[in-house]
C-alpha positions as CSV (number, residue, x, y, z in Angstrom):
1,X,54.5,-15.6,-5.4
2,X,53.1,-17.8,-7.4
3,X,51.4,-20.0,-4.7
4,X,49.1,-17.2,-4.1
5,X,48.0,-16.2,-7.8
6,X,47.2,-20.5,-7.6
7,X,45.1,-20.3,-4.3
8,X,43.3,-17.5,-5.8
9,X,42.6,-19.1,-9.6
10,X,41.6,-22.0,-7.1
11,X,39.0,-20.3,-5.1
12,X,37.4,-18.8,-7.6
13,X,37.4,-21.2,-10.6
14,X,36.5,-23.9,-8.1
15,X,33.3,-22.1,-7.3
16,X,32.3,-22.1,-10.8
17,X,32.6,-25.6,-11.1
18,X,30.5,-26.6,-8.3
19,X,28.0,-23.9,-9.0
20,X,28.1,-26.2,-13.0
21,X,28.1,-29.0,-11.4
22,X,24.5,-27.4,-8.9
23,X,22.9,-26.8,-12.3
24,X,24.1,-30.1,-14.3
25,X,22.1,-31.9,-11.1
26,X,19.1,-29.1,-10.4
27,X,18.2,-29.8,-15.0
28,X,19.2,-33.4,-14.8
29,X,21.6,-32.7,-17.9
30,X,24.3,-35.4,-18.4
31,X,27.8,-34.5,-17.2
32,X,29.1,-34.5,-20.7
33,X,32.0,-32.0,-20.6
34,X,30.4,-30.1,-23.3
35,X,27.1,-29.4,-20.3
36,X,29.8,-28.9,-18.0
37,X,31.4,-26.2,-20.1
38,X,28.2,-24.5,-20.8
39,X,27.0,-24.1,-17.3
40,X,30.9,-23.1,-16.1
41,X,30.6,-20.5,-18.2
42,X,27.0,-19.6,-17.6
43,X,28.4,-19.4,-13.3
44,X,31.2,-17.2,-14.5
45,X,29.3,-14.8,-16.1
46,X,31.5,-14.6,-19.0
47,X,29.3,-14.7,-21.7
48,X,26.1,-12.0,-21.3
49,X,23.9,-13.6,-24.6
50,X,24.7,-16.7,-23.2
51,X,23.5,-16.1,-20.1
52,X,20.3,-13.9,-21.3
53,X,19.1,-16.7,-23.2
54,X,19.3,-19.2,-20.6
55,X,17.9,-16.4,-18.4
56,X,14.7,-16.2,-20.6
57,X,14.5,-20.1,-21.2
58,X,13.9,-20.5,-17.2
59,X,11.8,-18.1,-17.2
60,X,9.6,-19.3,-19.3
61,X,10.2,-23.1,-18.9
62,X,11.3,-23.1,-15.1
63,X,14.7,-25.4,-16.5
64,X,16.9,-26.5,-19.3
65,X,16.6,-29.4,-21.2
66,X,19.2,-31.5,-23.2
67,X,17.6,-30.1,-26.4
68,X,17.8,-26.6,-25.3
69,X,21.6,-27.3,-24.0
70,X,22.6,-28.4,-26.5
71,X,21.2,-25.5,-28.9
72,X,22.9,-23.1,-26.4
73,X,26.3,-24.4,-26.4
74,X,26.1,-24.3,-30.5
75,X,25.0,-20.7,-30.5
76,X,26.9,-19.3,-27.9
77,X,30.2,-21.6,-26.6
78,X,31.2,-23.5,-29.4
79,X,34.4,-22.2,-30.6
80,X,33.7,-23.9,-33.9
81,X,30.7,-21.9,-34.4
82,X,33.4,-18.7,-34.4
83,X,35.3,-20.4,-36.9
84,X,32.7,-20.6,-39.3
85,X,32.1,-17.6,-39.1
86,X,35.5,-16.5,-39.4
87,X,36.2,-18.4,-42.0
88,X,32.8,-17.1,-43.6
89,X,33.2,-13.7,-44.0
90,X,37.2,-14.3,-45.1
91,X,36.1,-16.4,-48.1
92,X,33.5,-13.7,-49.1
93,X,35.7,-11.3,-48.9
94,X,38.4,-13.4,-51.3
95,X,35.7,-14.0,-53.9
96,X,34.8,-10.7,-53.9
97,X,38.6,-9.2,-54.9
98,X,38.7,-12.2,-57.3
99,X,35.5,-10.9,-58.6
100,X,37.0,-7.2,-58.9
101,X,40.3,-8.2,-60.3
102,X,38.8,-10.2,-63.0
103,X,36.8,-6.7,-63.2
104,X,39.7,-4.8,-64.2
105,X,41.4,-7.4,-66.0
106,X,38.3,-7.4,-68.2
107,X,37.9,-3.3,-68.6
108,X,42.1,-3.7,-69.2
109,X,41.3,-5.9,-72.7
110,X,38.2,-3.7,-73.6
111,X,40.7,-0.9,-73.6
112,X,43.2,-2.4,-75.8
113,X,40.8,-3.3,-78.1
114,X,39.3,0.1,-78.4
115,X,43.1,1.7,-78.5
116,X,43.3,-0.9,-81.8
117,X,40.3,0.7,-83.3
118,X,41.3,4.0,-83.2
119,X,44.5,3.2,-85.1
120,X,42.4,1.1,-87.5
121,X,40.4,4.4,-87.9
122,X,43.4,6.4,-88.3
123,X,45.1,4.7,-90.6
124,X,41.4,4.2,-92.7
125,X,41.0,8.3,-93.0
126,X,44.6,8.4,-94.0
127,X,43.5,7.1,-96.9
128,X,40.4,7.8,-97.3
129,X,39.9,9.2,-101.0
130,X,36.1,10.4,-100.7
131,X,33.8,12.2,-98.0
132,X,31.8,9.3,-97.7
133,X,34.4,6.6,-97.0
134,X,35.5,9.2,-94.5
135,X,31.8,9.4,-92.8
136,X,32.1,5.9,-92.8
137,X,35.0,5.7,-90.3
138,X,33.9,8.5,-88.2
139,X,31.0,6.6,-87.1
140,X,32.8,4.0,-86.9
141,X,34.9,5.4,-84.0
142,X,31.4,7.4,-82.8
143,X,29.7,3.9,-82.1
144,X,33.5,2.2,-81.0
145,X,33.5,5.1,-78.3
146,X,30.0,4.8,-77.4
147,X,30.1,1.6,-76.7
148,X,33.6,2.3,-75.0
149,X,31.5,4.1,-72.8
150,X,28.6,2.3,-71.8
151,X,31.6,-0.4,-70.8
152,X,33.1,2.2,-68.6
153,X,29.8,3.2,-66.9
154,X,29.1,-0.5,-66.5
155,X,32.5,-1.3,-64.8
156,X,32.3,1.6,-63.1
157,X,28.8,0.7,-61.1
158,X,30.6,-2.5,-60.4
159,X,33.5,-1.3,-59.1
160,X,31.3,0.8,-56.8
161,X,29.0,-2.2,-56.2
162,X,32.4,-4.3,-55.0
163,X,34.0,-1.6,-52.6
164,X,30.5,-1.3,-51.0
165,X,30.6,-5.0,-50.2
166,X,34.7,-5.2,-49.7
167,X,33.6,-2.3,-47.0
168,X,30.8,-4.5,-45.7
169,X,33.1,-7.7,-45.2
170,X,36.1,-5.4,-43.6
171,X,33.0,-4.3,-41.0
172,X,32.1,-8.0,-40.6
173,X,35.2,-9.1,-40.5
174,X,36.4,-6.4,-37.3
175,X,33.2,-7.4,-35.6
176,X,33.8,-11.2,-35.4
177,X,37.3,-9.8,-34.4
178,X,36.3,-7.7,-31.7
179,X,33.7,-10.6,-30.5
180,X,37.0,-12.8,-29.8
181,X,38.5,-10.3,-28.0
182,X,35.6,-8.4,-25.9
183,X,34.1,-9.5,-22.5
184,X,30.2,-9.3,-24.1
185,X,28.9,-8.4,-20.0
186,X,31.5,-5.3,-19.4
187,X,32.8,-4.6,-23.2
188,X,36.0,-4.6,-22.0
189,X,38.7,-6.9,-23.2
190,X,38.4,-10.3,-21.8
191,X,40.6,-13.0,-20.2
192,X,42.2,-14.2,-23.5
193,X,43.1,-10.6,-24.8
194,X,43.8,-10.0,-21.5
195,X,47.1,-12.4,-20.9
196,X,48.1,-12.3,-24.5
197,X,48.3,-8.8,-24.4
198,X,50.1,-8.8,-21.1
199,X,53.0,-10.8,-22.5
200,X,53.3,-9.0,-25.3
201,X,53.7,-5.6,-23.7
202,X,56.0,-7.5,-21.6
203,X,58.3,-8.1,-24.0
204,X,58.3,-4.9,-26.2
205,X,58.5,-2.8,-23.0
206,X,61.4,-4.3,-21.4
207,X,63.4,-4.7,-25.1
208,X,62.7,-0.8,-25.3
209,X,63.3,-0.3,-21.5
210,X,60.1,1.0,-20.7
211,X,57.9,1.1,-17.6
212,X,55.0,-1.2,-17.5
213,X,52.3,-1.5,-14.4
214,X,49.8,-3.6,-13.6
215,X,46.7,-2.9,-11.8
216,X,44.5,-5.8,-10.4
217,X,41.1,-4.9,-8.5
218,X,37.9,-6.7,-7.9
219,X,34.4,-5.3,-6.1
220,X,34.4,-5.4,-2.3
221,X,32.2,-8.1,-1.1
222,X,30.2,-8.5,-4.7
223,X,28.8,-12.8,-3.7
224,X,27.0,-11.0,-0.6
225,X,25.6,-8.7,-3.3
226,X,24.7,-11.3,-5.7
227,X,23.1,-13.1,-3.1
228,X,21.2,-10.3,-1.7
229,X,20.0,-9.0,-5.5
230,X,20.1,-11.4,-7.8
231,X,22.3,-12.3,-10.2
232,X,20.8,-9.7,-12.7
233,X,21.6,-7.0,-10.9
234,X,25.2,-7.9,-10.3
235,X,25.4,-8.0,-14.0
236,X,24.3,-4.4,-14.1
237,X,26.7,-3.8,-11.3
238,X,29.7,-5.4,-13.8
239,X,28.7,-3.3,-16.5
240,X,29.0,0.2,-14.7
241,X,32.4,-0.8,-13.6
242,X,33.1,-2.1,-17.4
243,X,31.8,1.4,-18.0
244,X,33.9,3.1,-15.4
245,X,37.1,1.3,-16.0
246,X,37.1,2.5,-19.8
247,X,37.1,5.8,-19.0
248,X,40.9,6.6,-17.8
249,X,42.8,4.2,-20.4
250,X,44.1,5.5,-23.4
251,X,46.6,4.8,-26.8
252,X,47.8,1.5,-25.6
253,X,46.4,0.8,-22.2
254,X,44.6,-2.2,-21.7
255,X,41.2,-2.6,-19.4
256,X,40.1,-6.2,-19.3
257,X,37.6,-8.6,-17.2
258,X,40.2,-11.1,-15.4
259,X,37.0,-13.4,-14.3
260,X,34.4,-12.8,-12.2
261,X,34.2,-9.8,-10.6
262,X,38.2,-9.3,-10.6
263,X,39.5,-6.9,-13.5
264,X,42.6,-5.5,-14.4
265,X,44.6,-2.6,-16.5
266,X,47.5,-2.9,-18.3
267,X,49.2,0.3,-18.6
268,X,52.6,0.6,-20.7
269,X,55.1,3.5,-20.8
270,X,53.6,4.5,-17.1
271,X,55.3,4.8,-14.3
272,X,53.7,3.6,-10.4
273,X,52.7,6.8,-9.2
274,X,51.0,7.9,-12.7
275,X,49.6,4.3,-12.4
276,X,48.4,5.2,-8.6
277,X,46.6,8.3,-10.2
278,X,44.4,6.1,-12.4
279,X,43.8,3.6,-10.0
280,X,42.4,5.9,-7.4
281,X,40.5,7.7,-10.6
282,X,38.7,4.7,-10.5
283,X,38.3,4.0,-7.0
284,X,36.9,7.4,-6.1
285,X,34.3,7.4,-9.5
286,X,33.0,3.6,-8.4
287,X,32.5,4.9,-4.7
288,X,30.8,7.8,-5.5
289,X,27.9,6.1,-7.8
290,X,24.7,5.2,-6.0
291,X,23.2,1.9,-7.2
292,X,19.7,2.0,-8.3
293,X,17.4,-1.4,-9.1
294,X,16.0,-0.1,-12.7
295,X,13.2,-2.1,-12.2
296,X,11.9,-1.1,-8.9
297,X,13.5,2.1,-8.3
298,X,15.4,0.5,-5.3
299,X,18.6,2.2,-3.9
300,X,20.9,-0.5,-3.3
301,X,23.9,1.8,-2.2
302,X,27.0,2.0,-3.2
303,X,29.8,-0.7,-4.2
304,X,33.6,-0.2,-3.4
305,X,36.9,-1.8,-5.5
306,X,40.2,-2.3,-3.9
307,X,43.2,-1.8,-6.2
308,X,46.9,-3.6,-5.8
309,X,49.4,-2.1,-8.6
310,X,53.0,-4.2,-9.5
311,X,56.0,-2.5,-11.4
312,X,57.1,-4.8,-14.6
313,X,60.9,-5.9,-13.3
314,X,63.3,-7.1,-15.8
315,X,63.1,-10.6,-15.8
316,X,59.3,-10.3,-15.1
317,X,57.1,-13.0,-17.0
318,X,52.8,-12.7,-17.3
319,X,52.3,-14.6,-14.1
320,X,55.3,-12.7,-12.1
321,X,53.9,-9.2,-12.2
322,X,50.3,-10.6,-11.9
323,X,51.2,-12.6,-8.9
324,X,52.5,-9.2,-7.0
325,X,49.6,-7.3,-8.1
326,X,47.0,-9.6,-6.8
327,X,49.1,-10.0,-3.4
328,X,48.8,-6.2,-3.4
329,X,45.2,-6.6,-4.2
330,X,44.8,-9.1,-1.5
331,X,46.2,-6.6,0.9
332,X,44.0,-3.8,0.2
333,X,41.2,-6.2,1.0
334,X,43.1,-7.5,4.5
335,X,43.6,-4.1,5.4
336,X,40.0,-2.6,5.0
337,X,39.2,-2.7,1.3
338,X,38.0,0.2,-0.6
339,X,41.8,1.3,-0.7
340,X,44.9,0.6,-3.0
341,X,48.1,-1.3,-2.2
342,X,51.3,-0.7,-4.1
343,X,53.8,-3.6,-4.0
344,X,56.2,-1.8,-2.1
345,X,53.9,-2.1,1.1
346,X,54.3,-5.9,0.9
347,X,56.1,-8.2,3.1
348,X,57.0,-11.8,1.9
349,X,54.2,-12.7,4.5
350,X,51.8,-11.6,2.1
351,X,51.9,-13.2,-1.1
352,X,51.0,-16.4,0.7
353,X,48.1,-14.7,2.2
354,X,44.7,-14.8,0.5
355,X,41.9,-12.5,1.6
């Protein structure tokens, strides 16, 4: 089973690599692995900024330089870079609550002081022996309280000032969370989310004996379609299947970019046939959109997915139920494509055939 998931990683990721290795030659960039990983990643598709930068830049300079490589992989694929600002946004956030505790901590003295003039004033009237020593401590409270006041309207616009900024962090803070988790082409969830999820579900569905499925899919014949439009229009075509593959997950279902132009959905707590259900949601919604070239008007026609679905087994691990899946996949393609393959229609035969 998993001899087949391999031949598949193979084929594809090995295709990136020599497409890198096309562009390393075509710019004249060194083979540092750092270029390497830059144009793998611009092959894959993975990254959409990335790619739309380097996009414009030989557009407008017909190729990429070292200088301009090197800019790129800073911006976009360094994972330091993500770090930073990670690590950013935390610390701004913890100087902020310090800030805001040493708020309070401040009104909390200004308080007790205040609660110490009062019985200073108290005790002063108490024996106060004339109006005028009287008047004396009355304004002596008035101008304690005003400026009680003024303290509490000060703290106050500070306190408003700091959850405004706490709530700006949190926002920051989600977004550089999102970015690690998000395919930036589809805006579904990408590879990483993708198998970390996976295992997890894993786990907590077969401790709370659960059903789990996986369905793996990927656009019928989608390089003859890259070749034939360009590779801008493919990345239109990834985005309305993104877009369509979104639509029928819900709570705690997972839709993620697995590379490429393969995707798949996790769904937990669902059994095969309402797993079927969604798949062919999906199948019949893709095959039913006509493609149009936005910037010609050009109908390009329409794009079909084949769909294999696996049912989590006990002692299943990540690569296990993946491994049926994409045999089933592979069969949907063998057979015709534009169809779905449960694993129950396979044969030991197939998971050592690759489409």
């Amino acid at each position: 089973m998993a001899a087949k998931t391999d031949k598949a990683e193979f084929t594809r990721t090995i295709g990136y690599g020599e497409n890198a290795i096309k562009f390393l030659k075509k710019n004249e960039n060194p083979a540092y692995p750092r270029n390497y990983e830059l144009w793998y990643t611009y092959s894959a598709g993975y990254n959409r900024e990335l790619n739309k930068a380097i996009n414009a830049a030989l557009d407008r300079h017909g190729a990429i330089d070292n200088a301009m490589l090197d800019r790129f992989y800073d911006e976009f694929v360094s994972p330091i870079n993500l770090s930073d600002r990670l690590g950013d946004v935390s610390n701004k956030m913890a100087e902020e609550i310090s800030q805001l505790l040493g708020r309070i901590e401040e009104s909390s003295g200004s308080v007790g002081d205040y609660g110490k003039q009062l019985t200073t004033a108290a005790n002063s009237l108490s024996d106060a022996d004339s109006p005028d020593k009287a008047r004396a401590v009355v304004k002596r409270v008035l101008l304690a309280t005003r400026e009680m006041e003024e303290r509490n309207n000060a703290l106050e616009k500070q306190l408003q000032e700091s959850r405004s900024q706490i709530s700006d962090l949190k926002e920051n803070l989600e977004a550089v969370r999102t970015e690690t988790i998000t395919d930036p082409l589809t805006g579904l969830a990408n590879r990483r989310h993708f198998d970390q999820s996976l295992e997890r579900l894993i786990s907590s569905e077969i401790a709370e004996g659960s059903d789990l499925c996986l369905v793996m899919c990927d656009i019928d014949h989608f390089k003859r379609f890259n070749d034939v439009y360009g590779h801008q229009t493919g990345d239109q075509v990834l985005k309305l299947v993104g877009a369509t593959l979104k639509q029928p997950v819900k709570g705690r279902d997972i839709a993620a970019r697995y590379g490429g132009e393969e995707f798949g959905i996790i769904l937990p707590q669902t059994s095969f046939d309402s797993a079927r259900v969604v798949a062919e949601q999906v199948r019949i919604a893709i095959m039913k959109k006509e493609l149009v070239k936005r910037s010609t008007g050009e109908t390009l026609g329409r794009i079909t997915m084949s769909f294999g679905i696996a049912v989590m087994r006990k002692n299943d691990t990540p690569d296990s139920i993946i491994a049926r899946a994409d045999a089933a996949l592979y069969k949907s393609k063998r057979d015709g494509r534009n169809r779905l393959t449960g694993e129950d229609e396979l044969s030991e035969a197939d998971f050592d055939k690759v489409a």
